[in-house]
N, C-alpha and C positions, 0 to 999 in steps of 0.2 A: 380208235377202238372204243374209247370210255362214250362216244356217242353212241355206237351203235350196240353196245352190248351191258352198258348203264342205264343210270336213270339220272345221269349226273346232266345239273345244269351247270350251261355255259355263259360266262357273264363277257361282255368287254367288244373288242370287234371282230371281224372275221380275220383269219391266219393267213400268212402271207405261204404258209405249207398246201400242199396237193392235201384235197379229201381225200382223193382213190389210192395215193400213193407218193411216189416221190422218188429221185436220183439220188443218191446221199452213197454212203461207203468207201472203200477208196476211190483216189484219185490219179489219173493219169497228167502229169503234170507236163504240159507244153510249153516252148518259148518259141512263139511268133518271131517270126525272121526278120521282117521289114522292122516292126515295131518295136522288137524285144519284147513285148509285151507276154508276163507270164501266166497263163488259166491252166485250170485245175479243171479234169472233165472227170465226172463219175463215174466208175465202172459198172456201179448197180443200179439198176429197177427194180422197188421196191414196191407192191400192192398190194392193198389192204382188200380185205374180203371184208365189204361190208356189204347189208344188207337195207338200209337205208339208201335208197339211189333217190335223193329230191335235192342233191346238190348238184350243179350246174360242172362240166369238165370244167378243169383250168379252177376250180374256184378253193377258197380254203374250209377251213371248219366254219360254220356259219354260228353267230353264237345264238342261243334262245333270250336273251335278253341285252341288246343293244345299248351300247355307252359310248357315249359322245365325246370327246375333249377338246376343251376350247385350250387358246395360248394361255388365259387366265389360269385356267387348269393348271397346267404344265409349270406353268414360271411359279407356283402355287404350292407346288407340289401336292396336290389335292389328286388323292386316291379314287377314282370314281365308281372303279367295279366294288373295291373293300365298302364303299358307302350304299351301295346298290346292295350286294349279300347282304350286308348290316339289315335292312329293309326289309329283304324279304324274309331273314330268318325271324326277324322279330313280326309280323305278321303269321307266321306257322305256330 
């Protein structure tokens, strides 16, 4: 929603959530008979009315400014979107 009705930038990678929407709410909770194996199925479809349509079905929030992370990164603990905003607010 803050994409399409902001002017907020997004820093970092893309979301692993629905653009249009998403399953989420409760859950009907099943146990697989062979398996035993227990899933959780959504009851709700949830869609968002946006008016931005230049993201691809199936895909997440695309961000406006792309961040990388290497293992270095990570084991690093180094923040790379905080150091990216850092940047560009201090350019503005």
């Amino acid at each position: 929603m803050l994409k399409n009705y902001t002017n907020a930038l997004f820093i970092g990678e893309e979301t692993g959530g629905g653009y249009y929407g998403n399953t989420s709410g409760p859950r009907l909770r099943l146990t697989l008979p062979h398996s035993k194996l227990v899933i959780g199925v959504p009851l709700f479809k949830f869609v968002f009315k946006v008016f931005k349509n230049d993201v691809s079905l199936g895909r997440g929030l695309i961000p406006n400014v792309y961040v990388k992370h290497s293992i270095k990164d990570v084991l690093s603990k180094v923040d790379n979107e905080l150091n990216v905003a850092y940047r560009l607010i201090k350019k503005e």
